[in-house]
N, C-alpha and C positions, 0 to 999 in steps of 0.2 A: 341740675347739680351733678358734681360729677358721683362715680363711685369708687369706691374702695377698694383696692386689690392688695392685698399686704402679702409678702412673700411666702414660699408654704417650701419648706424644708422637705424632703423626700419622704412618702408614706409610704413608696412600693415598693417590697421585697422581688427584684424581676427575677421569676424563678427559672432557673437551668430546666434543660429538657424538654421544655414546652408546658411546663406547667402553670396554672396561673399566678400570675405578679400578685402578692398582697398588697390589697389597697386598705389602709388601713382606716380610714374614715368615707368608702365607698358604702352608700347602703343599697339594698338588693332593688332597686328602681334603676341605678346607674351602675352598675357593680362592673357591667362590659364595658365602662368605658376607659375603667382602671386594669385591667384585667387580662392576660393573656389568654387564648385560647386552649385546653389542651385537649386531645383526646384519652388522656389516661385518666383523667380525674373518676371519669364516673363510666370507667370500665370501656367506653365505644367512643368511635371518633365521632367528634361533632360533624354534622351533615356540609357546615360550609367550609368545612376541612378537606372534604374527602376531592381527591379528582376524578371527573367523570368525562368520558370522551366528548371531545368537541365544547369542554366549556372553558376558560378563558384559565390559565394560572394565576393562584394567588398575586403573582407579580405583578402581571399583565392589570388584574382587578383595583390592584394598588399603587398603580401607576409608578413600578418599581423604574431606578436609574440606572441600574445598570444589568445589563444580562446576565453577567459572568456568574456563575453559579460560587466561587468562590473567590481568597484572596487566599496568598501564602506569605504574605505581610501588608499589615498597614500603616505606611511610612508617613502620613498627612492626616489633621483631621478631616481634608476633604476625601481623604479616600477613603476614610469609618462611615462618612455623610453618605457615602453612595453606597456600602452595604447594610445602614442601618433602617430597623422599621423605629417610628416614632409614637409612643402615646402620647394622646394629648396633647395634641400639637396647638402651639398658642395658646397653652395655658400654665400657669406654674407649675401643673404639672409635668410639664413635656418633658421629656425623658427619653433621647434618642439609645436605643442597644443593640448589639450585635452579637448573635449567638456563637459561639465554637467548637470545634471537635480537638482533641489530641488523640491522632491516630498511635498508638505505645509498640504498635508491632509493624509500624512501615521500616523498607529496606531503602536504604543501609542506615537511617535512624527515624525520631520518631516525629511526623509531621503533624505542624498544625494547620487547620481549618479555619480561617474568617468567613462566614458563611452566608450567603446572599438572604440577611432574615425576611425583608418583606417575599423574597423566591417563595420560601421553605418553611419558615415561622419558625418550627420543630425540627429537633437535631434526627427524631428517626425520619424523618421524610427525606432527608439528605441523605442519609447512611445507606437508606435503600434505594434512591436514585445513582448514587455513584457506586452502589455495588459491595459496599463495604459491609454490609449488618443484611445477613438472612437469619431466619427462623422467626417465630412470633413473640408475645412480647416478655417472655423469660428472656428471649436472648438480649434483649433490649436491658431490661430492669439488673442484670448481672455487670453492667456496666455502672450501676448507682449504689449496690451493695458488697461487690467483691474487691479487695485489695489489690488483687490481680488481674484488676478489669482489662481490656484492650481498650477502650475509649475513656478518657476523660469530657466530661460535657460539661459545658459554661455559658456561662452570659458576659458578657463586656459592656458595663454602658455608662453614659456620663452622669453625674451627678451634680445636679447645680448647687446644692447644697453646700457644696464641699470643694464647688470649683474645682472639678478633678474627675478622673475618671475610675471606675472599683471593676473589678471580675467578682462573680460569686457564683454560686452552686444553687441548685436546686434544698431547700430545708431538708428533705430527708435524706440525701444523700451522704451516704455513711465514708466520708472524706477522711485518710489517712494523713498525719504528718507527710508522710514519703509523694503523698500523689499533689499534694498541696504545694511544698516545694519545687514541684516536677513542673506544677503550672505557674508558676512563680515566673524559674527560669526561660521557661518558652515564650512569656508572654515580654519579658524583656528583650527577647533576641529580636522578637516578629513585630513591637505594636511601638510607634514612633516616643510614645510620652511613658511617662511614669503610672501607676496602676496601685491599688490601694486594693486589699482582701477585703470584702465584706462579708459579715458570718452571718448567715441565715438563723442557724439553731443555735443554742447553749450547745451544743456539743461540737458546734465547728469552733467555738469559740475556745474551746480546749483544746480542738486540733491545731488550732492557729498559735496556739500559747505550745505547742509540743512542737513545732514549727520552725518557733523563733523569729515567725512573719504577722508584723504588727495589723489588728484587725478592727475594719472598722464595723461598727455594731449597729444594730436597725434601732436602739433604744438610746444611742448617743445621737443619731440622727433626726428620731422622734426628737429629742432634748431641741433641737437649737430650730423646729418648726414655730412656726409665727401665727400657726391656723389649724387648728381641728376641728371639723363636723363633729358633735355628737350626736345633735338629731336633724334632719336634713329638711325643708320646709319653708314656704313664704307667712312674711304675716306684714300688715298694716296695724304701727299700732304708735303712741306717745312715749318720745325715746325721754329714758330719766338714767341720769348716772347718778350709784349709790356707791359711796365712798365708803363707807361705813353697816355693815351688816344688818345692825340696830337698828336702820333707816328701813328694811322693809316691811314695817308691817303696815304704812301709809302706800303700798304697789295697789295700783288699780287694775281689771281684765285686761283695758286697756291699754296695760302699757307697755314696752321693749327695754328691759332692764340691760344696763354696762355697770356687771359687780364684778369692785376691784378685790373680792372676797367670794367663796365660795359658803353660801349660809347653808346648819342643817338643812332647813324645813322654807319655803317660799309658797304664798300666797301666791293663786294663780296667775298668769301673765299672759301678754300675747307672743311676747319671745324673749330670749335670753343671751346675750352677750358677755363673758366672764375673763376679765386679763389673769386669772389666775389657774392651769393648768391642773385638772382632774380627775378620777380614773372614771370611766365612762357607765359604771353603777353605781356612783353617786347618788345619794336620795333625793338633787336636785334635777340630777338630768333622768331617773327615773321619771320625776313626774312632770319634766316636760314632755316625755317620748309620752306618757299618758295622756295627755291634754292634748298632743298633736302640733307643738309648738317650735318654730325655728331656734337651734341651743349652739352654741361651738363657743372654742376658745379663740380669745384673738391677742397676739401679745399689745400690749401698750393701747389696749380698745377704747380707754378713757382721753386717752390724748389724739386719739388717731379722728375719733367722734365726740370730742366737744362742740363743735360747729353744731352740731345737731341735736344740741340737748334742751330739751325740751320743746322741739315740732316731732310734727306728725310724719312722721316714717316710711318706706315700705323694705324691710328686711328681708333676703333670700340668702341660704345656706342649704348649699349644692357639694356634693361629695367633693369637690376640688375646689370651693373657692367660696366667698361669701361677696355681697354686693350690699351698699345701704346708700339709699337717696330719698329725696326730700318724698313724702309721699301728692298724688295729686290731690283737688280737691275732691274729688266723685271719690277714690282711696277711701278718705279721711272717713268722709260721710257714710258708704258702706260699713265700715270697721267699725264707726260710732253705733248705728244703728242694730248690727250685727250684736255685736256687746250688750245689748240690752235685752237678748232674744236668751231666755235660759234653757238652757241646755236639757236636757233628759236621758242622758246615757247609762247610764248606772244604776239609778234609783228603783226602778223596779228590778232589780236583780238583787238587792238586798233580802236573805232568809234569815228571817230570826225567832226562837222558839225561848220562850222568857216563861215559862210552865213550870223548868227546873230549876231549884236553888240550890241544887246537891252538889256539894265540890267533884269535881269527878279527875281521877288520877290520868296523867296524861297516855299511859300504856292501855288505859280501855277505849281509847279516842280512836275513831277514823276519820278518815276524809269528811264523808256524811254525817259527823257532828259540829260541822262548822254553823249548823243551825242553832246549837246551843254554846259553841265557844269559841265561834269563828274560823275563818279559814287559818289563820295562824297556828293554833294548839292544834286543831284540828291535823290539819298535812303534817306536822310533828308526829304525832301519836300512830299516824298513817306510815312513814318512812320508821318509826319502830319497828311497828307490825312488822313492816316488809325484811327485817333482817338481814339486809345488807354484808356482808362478810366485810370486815374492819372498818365499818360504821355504827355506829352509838347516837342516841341520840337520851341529854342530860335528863333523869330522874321530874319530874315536876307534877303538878295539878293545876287543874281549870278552875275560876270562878268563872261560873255561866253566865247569861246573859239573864237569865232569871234571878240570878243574886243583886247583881245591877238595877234591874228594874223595880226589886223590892226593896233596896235600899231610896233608890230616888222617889219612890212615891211617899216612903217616910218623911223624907225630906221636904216635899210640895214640890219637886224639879219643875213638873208642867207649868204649875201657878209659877212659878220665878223666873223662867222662859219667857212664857208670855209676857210679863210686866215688862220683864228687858226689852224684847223685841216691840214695848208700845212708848219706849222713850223715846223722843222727840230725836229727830235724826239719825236712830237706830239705823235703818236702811238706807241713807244716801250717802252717810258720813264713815270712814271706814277708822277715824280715829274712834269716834262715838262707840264702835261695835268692838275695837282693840279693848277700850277701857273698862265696858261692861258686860264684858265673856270674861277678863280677867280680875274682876269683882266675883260673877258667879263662880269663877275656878276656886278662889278663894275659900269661899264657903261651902265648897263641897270640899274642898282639904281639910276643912275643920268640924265638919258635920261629926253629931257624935253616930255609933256604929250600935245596932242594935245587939246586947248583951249573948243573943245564943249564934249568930253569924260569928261575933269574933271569936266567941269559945271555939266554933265547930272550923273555924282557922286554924286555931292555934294546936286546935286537936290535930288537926291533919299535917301542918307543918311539922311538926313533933313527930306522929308515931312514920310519916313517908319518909322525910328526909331528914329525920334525926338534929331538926333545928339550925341546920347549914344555912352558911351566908346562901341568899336568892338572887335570882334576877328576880322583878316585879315587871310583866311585860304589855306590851297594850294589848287587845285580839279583838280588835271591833269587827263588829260587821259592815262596816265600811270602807273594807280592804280587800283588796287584789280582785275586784269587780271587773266585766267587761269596759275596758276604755275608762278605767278608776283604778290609778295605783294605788294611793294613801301611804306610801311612802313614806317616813319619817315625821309623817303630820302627830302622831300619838307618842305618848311619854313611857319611855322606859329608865326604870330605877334599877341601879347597878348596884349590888352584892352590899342586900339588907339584911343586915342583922341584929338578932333583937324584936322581940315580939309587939314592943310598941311601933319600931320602926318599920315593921310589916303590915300593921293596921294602916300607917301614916301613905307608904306605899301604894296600897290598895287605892287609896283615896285619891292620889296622887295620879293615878294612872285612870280611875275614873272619868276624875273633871276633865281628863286631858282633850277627851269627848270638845272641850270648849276651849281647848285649844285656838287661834284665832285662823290661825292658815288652816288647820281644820275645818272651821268653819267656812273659812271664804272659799277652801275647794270645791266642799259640794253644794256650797251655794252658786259655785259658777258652773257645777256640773249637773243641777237642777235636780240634788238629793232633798228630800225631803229631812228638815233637822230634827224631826221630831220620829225618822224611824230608824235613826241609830242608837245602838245599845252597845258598851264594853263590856266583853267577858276578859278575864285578866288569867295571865299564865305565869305561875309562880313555878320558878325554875333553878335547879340546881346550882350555884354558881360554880365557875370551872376556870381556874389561872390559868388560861391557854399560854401557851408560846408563843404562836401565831393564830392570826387570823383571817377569813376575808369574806368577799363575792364571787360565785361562779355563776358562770350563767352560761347553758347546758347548749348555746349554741353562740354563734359570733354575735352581736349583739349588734354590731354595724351589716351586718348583713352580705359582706364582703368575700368570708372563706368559709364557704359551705363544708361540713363533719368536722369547723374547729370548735373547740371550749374555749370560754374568756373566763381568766382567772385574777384577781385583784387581791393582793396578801399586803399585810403590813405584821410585823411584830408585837407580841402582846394580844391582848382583849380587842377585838376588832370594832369598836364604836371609831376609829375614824377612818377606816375603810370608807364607810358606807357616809359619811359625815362629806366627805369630797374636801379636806382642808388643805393638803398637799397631796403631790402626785403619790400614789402607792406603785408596790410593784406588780407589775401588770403584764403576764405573758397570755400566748395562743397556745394550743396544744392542737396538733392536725390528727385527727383519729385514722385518716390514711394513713400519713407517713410516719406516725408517730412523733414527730419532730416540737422538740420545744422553741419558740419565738419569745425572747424576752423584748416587750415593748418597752419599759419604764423599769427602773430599780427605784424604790420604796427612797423617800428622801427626808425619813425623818431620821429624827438622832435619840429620840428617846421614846417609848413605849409604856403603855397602860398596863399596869397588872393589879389583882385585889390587893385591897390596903386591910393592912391588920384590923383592925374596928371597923371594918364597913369601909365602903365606899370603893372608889380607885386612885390608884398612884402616879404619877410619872416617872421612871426611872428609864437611866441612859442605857441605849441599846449597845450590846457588847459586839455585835456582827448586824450591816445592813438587810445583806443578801438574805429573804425569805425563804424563797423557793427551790431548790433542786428538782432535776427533775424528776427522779424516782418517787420525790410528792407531790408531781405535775401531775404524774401519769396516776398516780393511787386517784387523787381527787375529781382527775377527770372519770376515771372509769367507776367513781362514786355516785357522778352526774349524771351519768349516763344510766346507773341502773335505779336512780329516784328520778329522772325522765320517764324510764318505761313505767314505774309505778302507776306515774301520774296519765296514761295513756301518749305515751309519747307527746306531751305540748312540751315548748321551749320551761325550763324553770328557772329559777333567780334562788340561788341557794348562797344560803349562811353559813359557814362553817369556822371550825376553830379545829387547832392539834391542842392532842396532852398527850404528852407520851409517844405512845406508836398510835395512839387510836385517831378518826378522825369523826371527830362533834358535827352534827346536822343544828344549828340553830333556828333556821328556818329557814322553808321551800318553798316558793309561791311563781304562780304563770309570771313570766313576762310580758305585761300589760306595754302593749304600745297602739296608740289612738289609731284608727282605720285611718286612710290618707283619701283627702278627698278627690 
């Protein structure tokens, strides 16, 4: 059967100076093969950079075509073809480029450089081979921050994207109107075709707009791609397209889902296909990076693979491209066999201490109470502690896992488990287990609530937070486990107000325990269901402005000291929801430089509704992000990273005001790769 190549719009920012190209759906297994070399990134040159006597030049090594160390025009595309180096060659993403100099103080005016890139790669290994650039690398880096540099340094390369060819800069290079202009006009004098500005940062994006030279943008490019890796990976498994959201709660282990929807919450899979574009900490492709499962977007993936709906599969999603064919019979048979083997990843790392039934205020919470209110409240109470300079994090309290436990033993929960789990088809039938997890939810919504628990509620709601709308929030102990995200699988109730409506809450968030993709998670990840307990976090409510996900390193794995940051306007439940693209930039902790991937494409925005609940109301401006609150949030991230002993983190946040809200912080759970 054949396979599948759909075209893939340009992911790589090719950066000036020899730094490396963003690859924006590279993860750190293939990152080189998207990626330029540089030696500035991490302070020394890399060793297969360096030249040492008697060993071959880059050129030589790369079976360069032509000798000539430069050009002083390129009047053909054959003659860019012979000084260009190519990524990725025969693949969509190949992307032939050629690096440049403007020398600004040659006599009697200012020359350009077409530069032999597979020679030289890097503009300083030219500079100092033709004699042009002495001193170390101040003298170097004074050409990417002064106004009155003597060198301009570029890249030129084609874009198939766009059928056309763009110049651009390195992202941090701090690029003037005047010096932008200056390469405008040189590159029209010297390069045979027309040439298109491409802006790295938000802030060349204002120099280009100071300019008056139209620019094209890495997030308009992103827009018109056909294909992104979110998580990278093969699987064998039963391809099903689900038209309709609604439809998965009948997904089996085994199957390779084509959603023309992106659902909150998903019962586990063997992989994931979505024609609908979204931001890459999404709580669906969280937990497939949890489970270890092949996830990307493909445009038109329901028409592209109907031929194949409903046979057995084998999927791979590889930083540059995805592949699907029939699978073999041996495939089939392993992948069947495989699926029936449960898993044990997680389940003994669940700690839970059900001792206490004392509400406990979230400010006397550490880390190391995730024993009694989970990691959720828990890392909350933890990033208080730490004090953060212009982080906050909203007022609330814990119900423990001990409050839980003594309600459901009220209840008989064990006896009504069991009975479930001895109905006839219970385990082989997965509507059977839809129907009767959502019967026992039921009755634990309506269970009555023993007389001095909801007083000693209502007491604490009252005298802490002064009876304020709440969030009601999950905090099981069957989250953010080794290789266990839990992700969006538990129920949160938005801005309850009203003491009956905070009992109802409580309960709400309970049952959520029997949630059904709850259940079938750790049923595929060989949790034990009888050793989770909810402890619930009853939390300030707060009208943000904005909202979103950071997550404290690239999350594809691609630009090593960047932050991924996901904002949408409003209350952020559909950030993390994945229903439409949010706006989604990089932040390089090197260069400081902001990368907008995506601008936010909704039109209207969640805020508290007077009587409870939330609203929709139309957004007066798209644009979330500036960067002045690029750089607050990332340097937010970074100092509740060190909290947390330096691991990657997946942080929540919201604005009010000037201040910026911590919702929650949790590891970055991604499945070990086999």
């Amino acid at each position: 059967m054949p396979s599948h190549h759909p075209g893939f719009a340009g992911r790589a920012a090719w950066r000036a100076a020899g730094y490396m190209a963003l690859a924006l759906a590279a993860s750190s297994a293939s990152a080189q093969l998207a990626r330029k070399p540089s030696m500035y990134e991490d302070g020394r040159a890399p060793q297969e950079l360096i030249a040492r006597p008697g060993s071959p030049s880059p050129a030589q090594a790369m079976g360069n075509h032509s000798s000539q160390p430069f050009a002083a025009d390129l009047m053909s595309h054959a003659a860019f073809d012979q000084l260009a180096r190519v990524y990725n060659a025969g693949t969509p993403l190949a992307q032939p480029h050629v690096i440049f100099v403007i020398d600004r103080q040659a006599q009697p005016a200012a020359r350009l450089y077409f530069i032999n890139t597979p020679r030289f790669q890097l503009h300083d290994r030219f500079l100092r081979e033709q004699g042009l650039l002495r001193g170390g690398r101040e003298a170097l880096n004074r050409n990417y921050r002064d106004a009155g540099r003597r060198f301009i340094l570029g890249t030129l390369s084609w874009q198939p994207q766009i059928n056309g060819f763009v110049y651009e800069f390195w992202e941090g290079d701090q690029l003037t109107a005047s010096l932008l202009r200056e390469t405008e006009a040189q590159l029209r004098s010297h390069f045979f075709a027309a040439v298109q500005f491409k802006a790295n940062a938000s802030a060349q994006e204002q120099v280009a707009v100071a300019a008056g030279i139209p620019a094209v943008t890495q997030s308009a490019l992103i827009g018109q791609q056909r294909f992104l890796p979110l998580n990278t990976g093969q699987a064998v498994g039963h391809l099903r397209l689900v038209d309709d959201i609604d439809q998965v709660h009948d997904l089996l282990p085994s199957d390779i889902v084509v959603l023309r929807q992106v659902p909150i919450a998903l019962p586990p899979v063997a992989g994931v296909l979505t024609e609908q574009p979204s931001t890459m900490v999404s709580h669906v492709n969280l937990l497939a990076k949890g489970w270890g499962v092949p996830n990307a977007y493909v445009r038109d993936a329901s028409q592209l693979l109907a031929a194949y709906n409903g046979q057995w599969v084998h999927l791979a999603v590889s930083a540059k491209d995805y592949q699907l064919r029939a699978a073999t019979d041996a495939e089939r048979d392993q992948a069947i066999t495989r699926s029936k083997i449960k898993r044990s990843i997680a389940g003994a790392s669940i700690q839970k201490d059900t001792h206490s039934t004392a509400l406990q205020p979230l400010a006397a919470l550490r880390a190391a109470n995730r024993r009694q209110c989970g990691a959720k409240a828990a890392n909350l109470g933890e990033v208080r502690h730490a004090g953060i300079a212009g982080v906050s994090v909203p007022h609330g309290f814990c119900l423990p896992f001990g409050a839980y436990a003594t309600a459901m033993q009220r209840f008989g929960l064990a006896e009504k488990v069991a009975r479930m789990q001895q109905q006839p088809g219970f385990d082989s039938d997965a509507a059977v287990r839809r129907n009767a997890l959502a019967a026992l939810r039921a009755e634990i919504e309506q269970m009555p609530l023993d007389a001095a628990f909801a007083s000693s509620l209502q007491a604490r709601w009252t005298s802490q937070l002064q009876q304020a709308g709440v969030f009601v929030r999950s905090s099981s102990s069957s989250e953010d486990l080794p290789g266990f995200s839990g992700a969006g699988l538990y129920t949160t109730v938005p801005h309850v107000k009203g003491e009956a409506a905070l009992l109802d809450a409580v309960r709400k968030v309970w049952a959520s325990v029997f949630n059904f993709e709850a259940w079938e998670a750790r049923r595929a990840a060989g949790i034990a269901q009888d050793a989770v307990a909810m402890a619930v976090l009853v939390q300030q409510a707060v009208d943000s402005e904005a909202s979103g996900v950071m997550v404290t390193r690239d999350p594809l794995g691609s630009t090593p000291h960047s932050i991924f940051i996901a904002a949408k306007r409003g209350i952020g439940i559909r950030v993390v929801e994945g229903r439409r693209v949010a706006e989604q930039v990089l932040y390089s902790r090197r260069s400081q430089a902001v990368q907008v991937l995506s601008r936010s494409a909704e039109d209207t925005e969640l805020r508290l509704a007077p009587g409870g609940g939330v609203q929709e109301v139309a957004v007066a401006q798209r644009q979330v992000l500036s960067d002045a609150l690029v750089k607050r949030l990332a340097h937010a991230g970074a100092a509740i990273e060190k909290q947390f002993g330096g691991r990657t983190q997946d942080i929540e946040w919201a604005i009010a005001g000037d201040q910026i809200l911590v919702l929650q912080s949790r590891p970055l759970v991604q499945a070990a790769r086999p």
